[in-house]
N, C-alpha and C positions, 0 to 999 in steps of 0.2 A: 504494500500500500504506500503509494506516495502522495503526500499531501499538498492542497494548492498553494501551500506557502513555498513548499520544494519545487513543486511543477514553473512557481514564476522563478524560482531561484535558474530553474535549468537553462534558461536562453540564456544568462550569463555565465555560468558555470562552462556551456559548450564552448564559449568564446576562448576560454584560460587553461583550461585543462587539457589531458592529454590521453589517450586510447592506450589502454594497457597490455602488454603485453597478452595474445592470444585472445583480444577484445578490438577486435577489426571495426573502427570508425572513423567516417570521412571528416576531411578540416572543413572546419567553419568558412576557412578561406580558400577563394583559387589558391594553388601553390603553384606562383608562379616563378619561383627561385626555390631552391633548397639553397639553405643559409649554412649546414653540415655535413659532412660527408655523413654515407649512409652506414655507416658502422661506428662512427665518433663516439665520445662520450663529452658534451662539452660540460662545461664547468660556469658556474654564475659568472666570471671575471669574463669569460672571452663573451657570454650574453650584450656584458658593460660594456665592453670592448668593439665589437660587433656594431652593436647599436651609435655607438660613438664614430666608427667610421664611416656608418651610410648617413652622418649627416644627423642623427637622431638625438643629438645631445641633450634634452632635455629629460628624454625619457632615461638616457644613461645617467644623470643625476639624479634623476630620480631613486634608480633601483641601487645606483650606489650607498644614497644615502639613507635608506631601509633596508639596505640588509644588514641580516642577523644572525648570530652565529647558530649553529646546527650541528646534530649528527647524524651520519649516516650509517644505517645499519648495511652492511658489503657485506657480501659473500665472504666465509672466512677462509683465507688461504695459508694460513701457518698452519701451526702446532695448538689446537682448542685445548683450554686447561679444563678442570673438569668440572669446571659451573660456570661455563662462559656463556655468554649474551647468546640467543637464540628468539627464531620464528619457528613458532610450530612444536611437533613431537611432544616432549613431557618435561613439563617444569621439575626443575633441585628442588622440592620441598623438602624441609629437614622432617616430615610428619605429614602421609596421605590426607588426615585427617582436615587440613587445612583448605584442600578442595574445597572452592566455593559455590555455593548454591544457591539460587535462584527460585519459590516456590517449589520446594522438595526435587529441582532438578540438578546435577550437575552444570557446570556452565561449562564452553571449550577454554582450552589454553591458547594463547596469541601468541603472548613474546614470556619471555624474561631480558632482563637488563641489567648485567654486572656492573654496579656503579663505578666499581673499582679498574673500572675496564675504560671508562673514560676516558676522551683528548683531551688535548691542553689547554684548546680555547674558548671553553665553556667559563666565564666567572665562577668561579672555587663557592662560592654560594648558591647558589644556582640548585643543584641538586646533593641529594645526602653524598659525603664522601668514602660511605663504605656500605657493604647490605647489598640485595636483591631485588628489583622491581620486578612482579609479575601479570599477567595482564589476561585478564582472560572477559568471556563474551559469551551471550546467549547459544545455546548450541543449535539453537532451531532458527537463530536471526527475524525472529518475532518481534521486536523492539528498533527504534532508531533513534531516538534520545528528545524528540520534541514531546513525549507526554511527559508530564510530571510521574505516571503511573510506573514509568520506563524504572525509574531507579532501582537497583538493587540487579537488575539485568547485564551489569558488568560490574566487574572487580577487579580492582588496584593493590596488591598485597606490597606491603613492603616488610623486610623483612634486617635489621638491621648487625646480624650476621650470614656469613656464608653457612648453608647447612655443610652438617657435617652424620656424619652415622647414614640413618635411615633415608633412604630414597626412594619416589614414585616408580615403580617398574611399572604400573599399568595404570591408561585413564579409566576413570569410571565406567561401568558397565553400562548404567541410561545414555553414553554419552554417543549419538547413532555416530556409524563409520565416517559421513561424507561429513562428521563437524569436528575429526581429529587431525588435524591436519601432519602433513611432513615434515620432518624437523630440517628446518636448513640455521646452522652455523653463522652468526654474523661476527665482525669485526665492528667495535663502534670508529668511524672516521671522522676527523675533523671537517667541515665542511660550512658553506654562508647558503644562508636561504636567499631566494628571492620573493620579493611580495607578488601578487597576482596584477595582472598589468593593468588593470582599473585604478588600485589604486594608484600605482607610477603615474600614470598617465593624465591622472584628474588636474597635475598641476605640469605639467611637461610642456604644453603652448604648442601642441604637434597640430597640423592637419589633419583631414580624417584619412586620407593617404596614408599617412605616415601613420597616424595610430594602428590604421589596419597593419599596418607592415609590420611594426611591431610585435600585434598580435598573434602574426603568425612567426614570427621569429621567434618568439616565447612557446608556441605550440609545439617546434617542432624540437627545438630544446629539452620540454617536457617530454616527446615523445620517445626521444633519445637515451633519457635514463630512467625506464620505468623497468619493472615494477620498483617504486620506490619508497622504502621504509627511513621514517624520518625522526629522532626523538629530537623535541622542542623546533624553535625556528621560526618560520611563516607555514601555516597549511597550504596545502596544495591543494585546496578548494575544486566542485565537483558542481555545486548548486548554490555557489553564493558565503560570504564570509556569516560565522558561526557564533561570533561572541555575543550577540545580544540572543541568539537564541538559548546559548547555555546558559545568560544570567535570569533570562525571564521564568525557564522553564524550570532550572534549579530550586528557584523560587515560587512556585507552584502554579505557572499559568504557564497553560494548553497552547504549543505554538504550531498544530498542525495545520491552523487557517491561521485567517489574521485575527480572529479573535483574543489571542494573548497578547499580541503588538498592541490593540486597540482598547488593550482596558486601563483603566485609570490607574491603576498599580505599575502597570508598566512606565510610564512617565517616570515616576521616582525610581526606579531599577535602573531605569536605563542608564544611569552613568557609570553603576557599575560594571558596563559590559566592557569598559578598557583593561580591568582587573584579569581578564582571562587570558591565559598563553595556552598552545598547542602541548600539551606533552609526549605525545604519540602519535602516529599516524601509521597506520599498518594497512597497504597496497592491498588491491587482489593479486596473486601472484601464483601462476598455471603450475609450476612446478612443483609448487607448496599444495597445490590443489585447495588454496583458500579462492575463494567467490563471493566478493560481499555486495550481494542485487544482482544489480548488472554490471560491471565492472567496477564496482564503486571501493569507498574505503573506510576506513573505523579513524574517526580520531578522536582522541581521549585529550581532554580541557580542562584543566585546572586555574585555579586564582592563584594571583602572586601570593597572597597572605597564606593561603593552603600550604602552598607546596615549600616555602620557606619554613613552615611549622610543622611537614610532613604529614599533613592530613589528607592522605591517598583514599580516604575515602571518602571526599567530598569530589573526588573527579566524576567529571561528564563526558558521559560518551553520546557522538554523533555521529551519523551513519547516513552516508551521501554514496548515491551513484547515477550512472547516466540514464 
């Protein structure tokens, strides 16, 4: 079920976003240049870069001066130590028992996150400096985060040592086959986000020429490194930016129309919608055999005050696809 608040989100969402890997959809735009070779991985600088030698310099000020630092969950190419960052497969719990549930069901496993496994260009406060994030999600993907009702349908566990002894050999028996997914290995990588080119562009001074150009420079960009797992940063947005809808809906008004935008409690919320950052965002990704809708993605939102105080269970999860 998507809602008319998502359905008007989606005409801007197609504009920014990108087809994910084993999820075949056309651009918004003719492509009448490829801006990257077709095997590249390009990187936010050469984006800035890019855009500043076709002449685009406002927009390349723009996204210079919003980006934010990020990391990237990569495929892990060393030596995995034995509770290292992962998608998919079966969480280090030091204790089964911690499996969380959702009205007497098991939920899936998404990621874990060795904090201790972090880069270096993350602010050293930012996130805890030792312990486990783990992240898990409805098994049946019944929930997407605009009912207040949704709560309790994902879980943030933090856990502020590395388990040691006992460990999960098996998920949950309720938990059906097609909601366990693969376990792939990541590395956490340094890395700068970019914001979604609405915002750049709102102050850039470009023609529509040129903003289209942009937009599809940014397209294929995105299309270039997906499937992409991102913790903190800028979202990579699907159906429109997220944060007034995690402060309204946290706060117990119904954003699946515009009815929770349009009621008189929302006015005084609303300013706290600048309090929220991304903490996660978990791709659909074919290999993993995760599918979140239709290409879509899970991203988990927390407030600066939460997550500075460690309160992982005040995160909000939203749940965007095409």
């Amino acid at each position: 079920m998507i809602s008319l608040q998502k359905v008007g989100g989606l005409v801007i969402g197609l504009l920014v976003c990108h087809a994910l890997v084993g999820c075949e959809r056309k651009s918004s735009l003719p492509q009448e240049k490829e801006y990257f070779s077709k095997d590249s991985k390009p990187t936010t600088k050469e984006v800035i870069k890019l855009c500043r030698d076709l002449g685009y310099a406002g927009a390349a000020d723009q996204f210079e001066k919003q980006l934010l630092p990020c990391v990237r969950l990569a495929p892990c190419t060393g030596t995995p130590s034995r509770v290292c960052s992962k998608i998919g497969g079966l969480p280090n719990l030091s204790d089964p028992l911690l499996w969380p549930k959702h009205k007497e069901k098991s939920l899936s496993f998404i990621a874990q996150i060795n904090v201790q496994e972090l880069p270096g260009n993350l602010p050293k406060e930012i996130l805890p400096q030792k312990g486990m994030l783990y992240f898990f999600y409805d098994a049946e993907q019944a929930t997407w985060g605009y009912d207040p009702k949704d709560k309790g349908s994902w879980r943030v566990l933090y856990a502020e040592n590395l388990p040691e002894g006992v460990q999960v050999v098996s998920a949950p028996a309720d938990i059906p086959e097609e909601a366990r997914f693969k376990e792939k290995l990541v590395q956490l990588q340094d890395d700068f986000s970019l914001p979604e080119p609405s915002e750049a562009l709102s102050k850039a001074s470009l023609t529509d020429d040129q903003e289209d150009a942009v937009y599809e420079l940014y397209e294929q960009f995105a299309k270039r490194r997906s499937p992409w797992h991102q913790l903190l940063g800028h979202a990579d947005p699907i159906q429109g930016d997220m944060k007034l809808e995690c402060q309204l809906v946290s706060h117990g008004l119904y954003c699946g129309d515009a009815s929770g935008y349009n009621a008189p409690k929302a006015k005084v919320l609303a300013p706290g919608a600048a309090q929220w950052r991304l903490l996660l965002q978990v791709d659909s990704d074919e290999p993993q055999e995760m599918m979140w809708g239709d290409c879509g993605r899970l991203y988990f939102w927390i407030t600066e005050d939460d997550l500075r105080n460690k309160r992982f269970e005040n995160v909000w999860m939203i749940s965007q696809c095409y």
